[in-house]
N, CA, C and O atoms as a Tripos MOL2 file, in Angstrom:
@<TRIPOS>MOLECULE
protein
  244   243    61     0     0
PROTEIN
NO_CHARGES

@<TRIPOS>ATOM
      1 N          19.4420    2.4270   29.3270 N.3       1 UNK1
      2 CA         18.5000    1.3820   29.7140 C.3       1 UNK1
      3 C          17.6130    1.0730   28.5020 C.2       1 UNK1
      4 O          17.1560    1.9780   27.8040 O.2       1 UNK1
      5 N          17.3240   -0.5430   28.2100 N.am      2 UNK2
      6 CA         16.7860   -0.9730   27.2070 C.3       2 UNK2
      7 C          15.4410   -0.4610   27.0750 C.2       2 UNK2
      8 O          15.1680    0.2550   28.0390 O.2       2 UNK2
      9 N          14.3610   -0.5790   26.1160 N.am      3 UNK3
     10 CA         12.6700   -0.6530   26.0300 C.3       3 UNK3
     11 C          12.8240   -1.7040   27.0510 C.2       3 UNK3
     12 O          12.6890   -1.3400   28.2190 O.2       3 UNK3
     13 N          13.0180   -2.6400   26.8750 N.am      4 UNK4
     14 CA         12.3040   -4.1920   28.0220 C.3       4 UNK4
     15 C          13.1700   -4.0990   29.3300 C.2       4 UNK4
     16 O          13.2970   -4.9870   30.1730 O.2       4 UNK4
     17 N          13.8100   -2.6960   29.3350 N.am      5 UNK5
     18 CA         14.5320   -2.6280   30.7520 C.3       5 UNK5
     19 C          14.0490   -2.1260   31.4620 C.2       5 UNK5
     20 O          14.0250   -2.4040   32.6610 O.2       5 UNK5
     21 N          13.3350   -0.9170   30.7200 N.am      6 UNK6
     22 CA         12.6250   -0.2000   31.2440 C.3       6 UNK6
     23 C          10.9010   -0.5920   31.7550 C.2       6 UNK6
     24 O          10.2950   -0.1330   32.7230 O.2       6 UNK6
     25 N          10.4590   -1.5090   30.8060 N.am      7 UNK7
     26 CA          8.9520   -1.8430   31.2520 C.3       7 UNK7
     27 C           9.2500   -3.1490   32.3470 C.2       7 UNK7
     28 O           8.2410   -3.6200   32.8730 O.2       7 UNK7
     29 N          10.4320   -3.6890   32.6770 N.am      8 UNK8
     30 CA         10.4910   -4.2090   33.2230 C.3       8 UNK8
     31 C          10.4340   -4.0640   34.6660 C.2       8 UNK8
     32 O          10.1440   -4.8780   35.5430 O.2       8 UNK8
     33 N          10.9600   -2.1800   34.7420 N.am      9 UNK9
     34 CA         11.1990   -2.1080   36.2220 C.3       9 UNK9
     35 C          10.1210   -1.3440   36.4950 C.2       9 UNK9
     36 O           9.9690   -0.7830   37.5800 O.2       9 UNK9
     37 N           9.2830   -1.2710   35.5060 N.am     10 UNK10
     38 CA          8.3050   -0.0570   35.6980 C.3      10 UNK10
     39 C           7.0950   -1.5240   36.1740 C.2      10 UNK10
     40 O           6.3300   -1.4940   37.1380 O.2      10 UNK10
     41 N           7.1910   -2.2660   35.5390 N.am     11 UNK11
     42 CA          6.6970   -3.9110   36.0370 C.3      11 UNK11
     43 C           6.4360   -4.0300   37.6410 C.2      11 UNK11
     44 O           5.5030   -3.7860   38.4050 O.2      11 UNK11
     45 N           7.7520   -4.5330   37.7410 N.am     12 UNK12
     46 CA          8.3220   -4.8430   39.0450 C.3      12 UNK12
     47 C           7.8710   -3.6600   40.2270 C.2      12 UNK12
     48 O           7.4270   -3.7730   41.3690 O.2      12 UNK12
     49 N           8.1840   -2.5640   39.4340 N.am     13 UNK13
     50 CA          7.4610   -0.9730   40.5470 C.3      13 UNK13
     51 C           5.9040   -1.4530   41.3170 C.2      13 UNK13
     52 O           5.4280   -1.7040   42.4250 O.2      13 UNK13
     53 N           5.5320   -1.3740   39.8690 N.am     14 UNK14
     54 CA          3.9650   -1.9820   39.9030 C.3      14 UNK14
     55 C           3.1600   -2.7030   40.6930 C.2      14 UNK14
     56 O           2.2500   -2.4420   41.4800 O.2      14 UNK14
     57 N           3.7350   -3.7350   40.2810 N.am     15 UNK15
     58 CA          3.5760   -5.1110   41.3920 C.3      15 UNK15
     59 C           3.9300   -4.5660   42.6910 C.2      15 UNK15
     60 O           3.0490   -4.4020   43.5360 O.2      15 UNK15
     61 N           5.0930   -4.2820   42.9150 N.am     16 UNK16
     62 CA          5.4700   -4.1850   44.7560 C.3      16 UNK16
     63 C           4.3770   -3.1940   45.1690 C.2      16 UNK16
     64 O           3.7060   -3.6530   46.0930 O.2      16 UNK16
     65 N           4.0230   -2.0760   44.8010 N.am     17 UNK17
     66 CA          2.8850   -1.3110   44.8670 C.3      17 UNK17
     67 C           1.8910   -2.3380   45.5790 C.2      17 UNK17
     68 O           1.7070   -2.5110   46.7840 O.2      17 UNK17
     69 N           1.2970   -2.9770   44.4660 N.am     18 UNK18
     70 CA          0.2390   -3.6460   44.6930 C.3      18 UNK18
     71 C           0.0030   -4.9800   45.5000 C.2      18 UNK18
     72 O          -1.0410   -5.5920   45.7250 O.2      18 UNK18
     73 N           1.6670   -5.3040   45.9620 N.am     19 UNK19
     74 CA          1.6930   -6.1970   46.8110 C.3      19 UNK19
     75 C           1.5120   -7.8790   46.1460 C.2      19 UNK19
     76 O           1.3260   -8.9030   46.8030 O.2      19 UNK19
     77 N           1.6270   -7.7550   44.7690 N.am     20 UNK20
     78 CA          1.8930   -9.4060   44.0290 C.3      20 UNK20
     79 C           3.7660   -9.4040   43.5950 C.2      20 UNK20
     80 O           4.5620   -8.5000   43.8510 O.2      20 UNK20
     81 N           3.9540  -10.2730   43.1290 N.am     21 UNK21
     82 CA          5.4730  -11.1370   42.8240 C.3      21 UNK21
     83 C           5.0120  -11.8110   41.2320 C.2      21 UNK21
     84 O           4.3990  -12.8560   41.0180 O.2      21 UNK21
     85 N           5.5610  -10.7800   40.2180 N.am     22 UNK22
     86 CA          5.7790  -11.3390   39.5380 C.3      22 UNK22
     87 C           7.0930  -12.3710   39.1090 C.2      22 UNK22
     88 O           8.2410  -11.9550   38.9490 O.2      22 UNK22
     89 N           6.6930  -13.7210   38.9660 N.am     23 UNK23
     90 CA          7.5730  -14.8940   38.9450 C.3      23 UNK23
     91 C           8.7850  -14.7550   37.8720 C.2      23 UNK23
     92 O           8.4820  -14.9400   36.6940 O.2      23 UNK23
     93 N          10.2460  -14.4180   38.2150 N.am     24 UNK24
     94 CA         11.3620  -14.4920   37.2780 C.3      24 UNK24
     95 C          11.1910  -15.7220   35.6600 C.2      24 UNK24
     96 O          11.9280  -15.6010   34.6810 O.2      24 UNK24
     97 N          10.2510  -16.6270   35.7530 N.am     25 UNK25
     98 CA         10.0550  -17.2120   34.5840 C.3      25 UNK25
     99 C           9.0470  -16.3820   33.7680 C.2      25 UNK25
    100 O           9.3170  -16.2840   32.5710 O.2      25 UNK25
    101 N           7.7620  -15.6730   34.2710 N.am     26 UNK26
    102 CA          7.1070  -14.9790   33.6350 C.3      26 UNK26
    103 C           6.9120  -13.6590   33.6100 C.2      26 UNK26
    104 O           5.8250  -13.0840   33.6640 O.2      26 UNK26
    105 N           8.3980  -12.9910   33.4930 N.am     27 UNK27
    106 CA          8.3170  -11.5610   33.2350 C.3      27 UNK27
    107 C           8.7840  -11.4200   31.7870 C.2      27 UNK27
    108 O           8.2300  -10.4940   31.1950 O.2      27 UNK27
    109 N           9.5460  -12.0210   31.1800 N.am     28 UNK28
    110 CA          9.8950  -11.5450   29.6720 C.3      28 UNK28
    111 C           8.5100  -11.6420   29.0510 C.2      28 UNK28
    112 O           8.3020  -11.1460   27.9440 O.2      28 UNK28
    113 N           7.3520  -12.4030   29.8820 N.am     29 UNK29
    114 CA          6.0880  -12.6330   28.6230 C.3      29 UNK29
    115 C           5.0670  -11.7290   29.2380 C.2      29 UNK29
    116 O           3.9150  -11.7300   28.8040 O.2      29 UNK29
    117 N           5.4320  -10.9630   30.2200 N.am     30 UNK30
    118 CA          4.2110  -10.3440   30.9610 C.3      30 UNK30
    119 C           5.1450   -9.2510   30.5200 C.2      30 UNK30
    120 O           4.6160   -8.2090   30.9070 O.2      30 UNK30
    121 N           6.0690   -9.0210   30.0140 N.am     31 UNK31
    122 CA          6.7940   -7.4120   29.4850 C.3      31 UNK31
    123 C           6.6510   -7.0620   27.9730 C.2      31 UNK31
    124 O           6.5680   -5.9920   27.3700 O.2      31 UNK31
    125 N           6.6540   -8.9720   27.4150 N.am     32 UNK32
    126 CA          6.0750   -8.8260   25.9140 C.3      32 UNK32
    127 C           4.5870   -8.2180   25.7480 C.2      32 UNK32
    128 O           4.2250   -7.4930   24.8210 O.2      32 UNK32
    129 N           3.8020   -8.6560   26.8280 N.am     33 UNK33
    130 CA          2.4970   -8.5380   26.5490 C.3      33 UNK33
    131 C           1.8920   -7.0150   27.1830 C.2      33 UNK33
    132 O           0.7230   -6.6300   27.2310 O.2      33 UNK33
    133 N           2.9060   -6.4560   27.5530 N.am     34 UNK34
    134 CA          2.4780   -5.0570   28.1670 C.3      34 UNK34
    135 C           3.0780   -3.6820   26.8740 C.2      34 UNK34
    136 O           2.7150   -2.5140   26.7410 O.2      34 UNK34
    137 N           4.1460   -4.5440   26.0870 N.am     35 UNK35
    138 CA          4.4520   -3.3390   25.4050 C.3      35 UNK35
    139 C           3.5810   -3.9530   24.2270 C.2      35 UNK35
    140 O           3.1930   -2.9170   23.6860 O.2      35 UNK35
    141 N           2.9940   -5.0780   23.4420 N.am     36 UNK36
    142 CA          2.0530   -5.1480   22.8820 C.3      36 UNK36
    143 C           0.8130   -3.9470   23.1470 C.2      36 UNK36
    144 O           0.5030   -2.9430   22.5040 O.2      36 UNK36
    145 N           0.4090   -4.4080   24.0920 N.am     37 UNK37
    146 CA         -1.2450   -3.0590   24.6350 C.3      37 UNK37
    147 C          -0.8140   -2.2960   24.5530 C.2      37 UNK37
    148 O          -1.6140   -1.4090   24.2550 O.2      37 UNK37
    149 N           1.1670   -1.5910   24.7260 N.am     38 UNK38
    150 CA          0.9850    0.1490   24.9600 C.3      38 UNK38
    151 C           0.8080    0.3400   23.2620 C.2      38 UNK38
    152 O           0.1170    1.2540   22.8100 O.2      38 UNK38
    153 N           1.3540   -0.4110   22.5880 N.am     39 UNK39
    154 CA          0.9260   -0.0740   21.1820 C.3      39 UNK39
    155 C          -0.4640    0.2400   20.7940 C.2      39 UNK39
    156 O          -0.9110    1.2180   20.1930 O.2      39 UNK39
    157 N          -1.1230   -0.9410   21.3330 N.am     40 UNK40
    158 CA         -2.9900   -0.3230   20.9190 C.3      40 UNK40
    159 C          -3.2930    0.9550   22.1740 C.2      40 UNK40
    160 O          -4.1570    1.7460   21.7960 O.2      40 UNK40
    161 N          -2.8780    1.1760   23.1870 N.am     41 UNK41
    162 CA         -2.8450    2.8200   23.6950 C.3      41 UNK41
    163 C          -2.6500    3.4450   22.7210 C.2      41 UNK41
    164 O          -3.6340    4.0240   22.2610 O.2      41 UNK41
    165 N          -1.6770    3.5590   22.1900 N.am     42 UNK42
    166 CA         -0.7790    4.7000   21.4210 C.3      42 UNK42
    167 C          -1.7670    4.5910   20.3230 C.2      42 UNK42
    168 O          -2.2970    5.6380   19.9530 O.2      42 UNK42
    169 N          -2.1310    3.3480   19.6810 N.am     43 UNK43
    170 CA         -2.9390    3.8900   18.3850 C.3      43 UNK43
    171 C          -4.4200    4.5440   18.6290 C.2      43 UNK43
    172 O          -5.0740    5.3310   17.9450 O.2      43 UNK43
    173 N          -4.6940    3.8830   19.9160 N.am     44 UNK44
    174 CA         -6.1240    4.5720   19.5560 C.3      44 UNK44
    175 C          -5.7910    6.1520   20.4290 C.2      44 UNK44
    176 O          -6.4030    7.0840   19.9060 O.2      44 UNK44
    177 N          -4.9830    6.5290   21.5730 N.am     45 UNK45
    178 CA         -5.0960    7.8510   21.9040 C.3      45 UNK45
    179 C          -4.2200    8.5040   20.6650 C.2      45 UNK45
    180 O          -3.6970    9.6070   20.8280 O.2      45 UNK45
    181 N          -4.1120    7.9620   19.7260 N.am     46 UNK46
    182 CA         -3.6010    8.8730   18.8250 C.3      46 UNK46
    183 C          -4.4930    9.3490   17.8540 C.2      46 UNK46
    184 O          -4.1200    9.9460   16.8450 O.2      46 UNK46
    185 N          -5.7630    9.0780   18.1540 N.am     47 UNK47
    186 CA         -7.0560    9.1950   16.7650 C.3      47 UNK47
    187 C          -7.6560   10.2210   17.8350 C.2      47 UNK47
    188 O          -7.8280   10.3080   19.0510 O.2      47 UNK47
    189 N          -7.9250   11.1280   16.3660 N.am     48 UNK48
    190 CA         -8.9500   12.4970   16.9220 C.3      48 UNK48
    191 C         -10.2640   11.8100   16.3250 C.2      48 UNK48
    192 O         -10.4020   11.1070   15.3240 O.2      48 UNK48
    193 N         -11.2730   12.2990   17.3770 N.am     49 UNK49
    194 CA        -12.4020   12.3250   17.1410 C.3      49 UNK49
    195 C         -13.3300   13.1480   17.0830 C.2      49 UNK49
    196 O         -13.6510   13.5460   18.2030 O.2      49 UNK49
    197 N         -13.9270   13.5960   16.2260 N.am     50 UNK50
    198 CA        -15.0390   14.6010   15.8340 C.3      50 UNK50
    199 C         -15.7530   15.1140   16.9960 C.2      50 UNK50
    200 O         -16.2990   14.0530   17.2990 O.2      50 UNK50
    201 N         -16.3260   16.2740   18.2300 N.am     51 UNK51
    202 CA        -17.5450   16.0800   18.6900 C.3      51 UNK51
    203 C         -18.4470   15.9830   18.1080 C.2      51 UNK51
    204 O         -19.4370   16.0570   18.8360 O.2      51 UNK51
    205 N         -18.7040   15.8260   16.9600 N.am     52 UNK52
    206 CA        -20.1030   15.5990   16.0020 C.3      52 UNK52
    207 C         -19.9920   13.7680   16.0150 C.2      52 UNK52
    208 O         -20.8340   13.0760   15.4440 O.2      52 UNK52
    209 N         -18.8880   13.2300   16.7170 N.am     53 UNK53
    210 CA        -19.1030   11.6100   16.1850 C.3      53 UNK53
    211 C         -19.9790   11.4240   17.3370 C.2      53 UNK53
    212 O         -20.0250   11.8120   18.5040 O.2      53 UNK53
    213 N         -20.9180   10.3920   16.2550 N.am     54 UNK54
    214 CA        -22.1390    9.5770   17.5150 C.3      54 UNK54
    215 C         -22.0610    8.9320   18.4340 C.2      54 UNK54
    216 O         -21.4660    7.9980   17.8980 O.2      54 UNK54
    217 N         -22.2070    8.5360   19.7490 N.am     55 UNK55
    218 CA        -21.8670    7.2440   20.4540 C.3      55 UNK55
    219 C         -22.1230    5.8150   19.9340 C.2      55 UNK55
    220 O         -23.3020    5.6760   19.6070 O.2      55 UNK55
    221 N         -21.4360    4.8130   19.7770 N.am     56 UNK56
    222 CA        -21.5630    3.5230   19.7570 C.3      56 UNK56
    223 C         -22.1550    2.9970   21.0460 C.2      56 UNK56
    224 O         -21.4880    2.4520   21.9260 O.2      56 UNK56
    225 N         -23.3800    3.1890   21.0850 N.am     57 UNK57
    226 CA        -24.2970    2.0710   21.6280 C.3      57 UNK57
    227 C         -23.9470    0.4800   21.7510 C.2      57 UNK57
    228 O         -23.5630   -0.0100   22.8130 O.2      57 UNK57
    229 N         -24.1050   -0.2040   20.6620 N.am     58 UNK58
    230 CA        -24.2030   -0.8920   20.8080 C.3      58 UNK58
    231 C         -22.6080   -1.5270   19.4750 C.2      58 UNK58
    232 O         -22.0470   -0.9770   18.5270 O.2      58 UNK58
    233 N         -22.4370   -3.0640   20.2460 N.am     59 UNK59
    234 CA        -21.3540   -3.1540   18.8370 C.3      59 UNK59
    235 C         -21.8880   -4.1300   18.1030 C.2      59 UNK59
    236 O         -22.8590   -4.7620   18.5190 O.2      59 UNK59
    237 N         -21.2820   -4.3910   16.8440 N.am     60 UNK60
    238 CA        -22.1450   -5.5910   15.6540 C.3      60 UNK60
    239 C         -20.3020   -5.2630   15.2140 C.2      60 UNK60
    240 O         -19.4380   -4.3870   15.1930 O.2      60 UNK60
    241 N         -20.6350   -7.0420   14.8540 N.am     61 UNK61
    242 CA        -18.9210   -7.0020   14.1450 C.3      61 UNK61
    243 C         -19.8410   -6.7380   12.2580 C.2      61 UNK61
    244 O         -19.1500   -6.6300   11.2450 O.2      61 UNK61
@<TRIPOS>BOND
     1     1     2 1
     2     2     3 1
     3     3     4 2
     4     3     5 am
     5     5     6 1
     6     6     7 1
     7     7     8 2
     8     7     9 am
     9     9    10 1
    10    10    11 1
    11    11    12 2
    12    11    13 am
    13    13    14 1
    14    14    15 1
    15    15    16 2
    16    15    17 am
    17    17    18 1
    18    18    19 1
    19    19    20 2
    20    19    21 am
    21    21    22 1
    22    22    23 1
    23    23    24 2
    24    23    25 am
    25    25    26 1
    26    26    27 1
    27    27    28 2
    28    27    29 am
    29    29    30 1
    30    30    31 1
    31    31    32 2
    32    31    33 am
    33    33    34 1
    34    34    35 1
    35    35    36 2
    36    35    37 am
    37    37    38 1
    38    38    39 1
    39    39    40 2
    40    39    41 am
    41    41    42 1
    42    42    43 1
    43    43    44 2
    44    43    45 am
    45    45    46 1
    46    46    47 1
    47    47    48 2
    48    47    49 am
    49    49    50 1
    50    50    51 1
    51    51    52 2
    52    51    53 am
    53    53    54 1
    54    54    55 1
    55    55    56 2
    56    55    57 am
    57    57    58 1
    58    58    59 1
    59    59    60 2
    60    59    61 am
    61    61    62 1
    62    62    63 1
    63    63    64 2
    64    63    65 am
    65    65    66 1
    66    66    67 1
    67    67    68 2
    68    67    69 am
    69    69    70 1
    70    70    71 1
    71    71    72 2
    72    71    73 am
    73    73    74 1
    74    74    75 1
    75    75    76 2
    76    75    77 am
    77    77    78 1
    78    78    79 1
    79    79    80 2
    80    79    81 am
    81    81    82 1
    82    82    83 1
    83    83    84 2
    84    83    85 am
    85    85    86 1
    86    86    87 1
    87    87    88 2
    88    87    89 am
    89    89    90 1
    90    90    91 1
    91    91    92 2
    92    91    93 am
    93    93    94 1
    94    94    95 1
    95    95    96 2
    96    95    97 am
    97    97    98 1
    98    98    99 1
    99    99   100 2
   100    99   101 am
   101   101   102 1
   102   102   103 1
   103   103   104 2
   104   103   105 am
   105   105   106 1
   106   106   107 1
   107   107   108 2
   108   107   109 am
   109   109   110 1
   110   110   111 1
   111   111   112 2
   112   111   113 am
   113   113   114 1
   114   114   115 1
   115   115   116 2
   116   115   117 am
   117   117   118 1
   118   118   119 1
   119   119   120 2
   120   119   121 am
   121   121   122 1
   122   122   123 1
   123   123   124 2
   124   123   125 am
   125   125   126 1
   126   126   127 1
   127   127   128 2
   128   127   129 am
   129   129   130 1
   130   130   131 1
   131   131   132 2
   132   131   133 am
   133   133   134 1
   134   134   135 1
   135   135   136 2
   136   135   137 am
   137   137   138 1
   138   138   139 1
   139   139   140 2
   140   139   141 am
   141   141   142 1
   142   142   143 1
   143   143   144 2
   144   143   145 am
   145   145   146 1
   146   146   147 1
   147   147   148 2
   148   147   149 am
   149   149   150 1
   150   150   151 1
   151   151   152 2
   152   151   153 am
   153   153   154 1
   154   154   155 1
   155   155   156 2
   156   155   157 am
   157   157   158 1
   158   158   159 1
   159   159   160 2
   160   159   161 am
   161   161   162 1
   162   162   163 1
   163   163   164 2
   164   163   165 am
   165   165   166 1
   166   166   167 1
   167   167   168 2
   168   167   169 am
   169   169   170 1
   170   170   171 1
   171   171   172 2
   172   171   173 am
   173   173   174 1
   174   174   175 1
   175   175   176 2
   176   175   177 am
   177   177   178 1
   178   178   179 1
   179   179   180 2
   180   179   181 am
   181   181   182 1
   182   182   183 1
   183   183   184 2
   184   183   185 am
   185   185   186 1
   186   186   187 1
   187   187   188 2
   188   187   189 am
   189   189   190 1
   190   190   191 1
   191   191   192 2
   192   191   193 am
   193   193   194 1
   194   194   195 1
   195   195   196 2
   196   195   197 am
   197   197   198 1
   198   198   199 1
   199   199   200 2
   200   199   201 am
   201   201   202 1
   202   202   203 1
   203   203   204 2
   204   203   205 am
   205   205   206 1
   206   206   207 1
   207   207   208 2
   208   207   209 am
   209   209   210 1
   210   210   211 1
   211   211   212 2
   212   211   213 am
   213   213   214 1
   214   214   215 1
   215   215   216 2
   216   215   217 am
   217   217   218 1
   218   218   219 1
   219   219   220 2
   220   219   221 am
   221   221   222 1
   222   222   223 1
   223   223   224 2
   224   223   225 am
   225   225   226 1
   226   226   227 1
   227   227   228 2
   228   227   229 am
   229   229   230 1
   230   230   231 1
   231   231   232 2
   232   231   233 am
   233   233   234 1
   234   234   235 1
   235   235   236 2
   236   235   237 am
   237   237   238 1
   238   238   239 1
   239   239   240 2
   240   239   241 am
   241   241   242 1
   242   242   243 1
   243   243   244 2
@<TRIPOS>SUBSTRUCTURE
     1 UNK1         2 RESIDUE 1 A UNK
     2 UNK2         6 RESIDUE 1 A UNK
     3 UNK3        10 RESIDUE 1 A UNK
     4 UNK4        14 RESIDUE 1 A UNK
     5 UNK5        18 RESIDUE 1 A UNK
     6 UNK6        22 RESIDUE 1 A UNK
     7 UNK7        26 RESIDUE 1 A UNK
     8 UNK8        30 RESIDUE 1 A UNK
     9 UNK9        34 RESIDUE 1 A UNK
    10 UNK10       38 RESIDUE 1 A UNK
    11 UNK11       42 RESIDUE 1 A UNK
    12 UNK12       46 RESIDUE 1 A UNK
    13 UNK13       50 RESIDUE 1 A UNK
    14 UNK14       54 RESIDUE 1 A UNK
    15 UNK15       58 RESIDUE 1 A UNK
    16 UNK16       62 RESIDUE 1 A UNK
    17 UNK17       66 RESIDUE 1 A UNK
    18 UNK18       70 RESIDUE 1 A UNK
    19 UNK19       74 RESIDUE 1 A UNK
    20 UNK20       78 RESIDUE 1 A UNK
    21 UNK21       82 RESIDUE 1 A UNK
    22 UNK22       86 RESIDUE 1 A UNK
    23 UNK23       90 RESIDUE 1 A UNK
    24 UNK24       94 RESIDUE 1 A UNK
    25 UNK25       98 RESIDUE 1 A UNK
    26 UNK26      102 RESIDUE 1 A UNK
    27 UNK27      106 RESIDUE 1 A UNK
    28 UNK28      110 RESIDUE 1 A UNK
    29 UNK29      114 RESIDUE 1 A UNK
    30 UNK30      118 RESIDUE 1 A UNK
    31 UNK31      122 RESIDUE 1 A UNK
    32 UNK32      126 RESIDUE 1 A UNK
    33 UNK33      130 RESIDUE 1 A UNK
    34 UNK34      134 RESIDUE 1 A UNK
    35 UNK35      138 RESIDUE 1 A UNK
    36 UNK36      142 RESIDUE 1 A UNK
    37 UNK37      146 RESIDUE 1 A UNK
    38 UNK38      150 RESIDUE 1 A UNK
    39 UNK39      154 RESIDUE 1 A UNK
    40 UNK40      158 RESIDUE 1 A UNK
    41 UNK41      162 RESIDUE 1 A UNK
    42 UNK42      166 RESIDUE 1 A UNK
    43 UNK43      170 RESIDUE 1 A UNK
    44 UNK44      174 RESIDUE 1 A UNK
    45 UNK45      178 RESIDUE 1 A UNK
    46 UNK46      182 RESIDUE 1 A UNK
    47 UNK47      186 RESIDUE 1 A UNK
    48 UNK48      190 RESIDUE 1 A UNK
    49 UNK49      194 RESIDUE 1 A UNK
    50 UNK50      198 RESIDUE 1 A UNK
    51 UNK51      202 RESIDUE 1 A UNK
    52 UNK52      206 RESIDUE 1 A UNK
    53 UNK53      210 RESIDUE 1 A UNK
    54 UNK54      214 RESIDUE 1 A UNK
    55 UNK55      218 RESIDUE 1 A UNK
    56 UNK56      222 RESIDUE 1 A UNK
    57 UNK57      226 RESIDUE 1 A UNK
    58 UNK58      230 RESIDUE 1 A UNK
    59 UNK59      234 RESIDUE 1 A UNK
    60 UNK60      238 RESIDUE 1 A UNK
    61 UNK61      242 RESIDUE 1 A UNK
């Protein structure tokens, strides 16, 4: 089973769970856009952080 075979049915799981229908025209872009975010998961639970790091209060770009 493919990567997009797999987030697909893990998709579809999802949804029936929750009782919505995702539409056969917008699952290749709602499967693009879910393995996009698991990437920013993966990068940020992949950073250790100090307990000496401070809290961010507040943000400023």
């Amino acid at each position: 089973m493919s990567e997009n075979d797999n987030t697909s049915a893990r998709l579809e799981a999802t949804a029936a769970c929750l009782d919505l229908t995702i539409p056969e025209a917008c699952l290749p872009g709602v499967v693009a856009n879910t393995q996009l975010l698991q990437g920013y998961v993966d990068l940020i639970c992949g950073m250790t952080l100090p307990d000496t790091c401070p809290p961010a209060y507040e943000y400023r770009p």
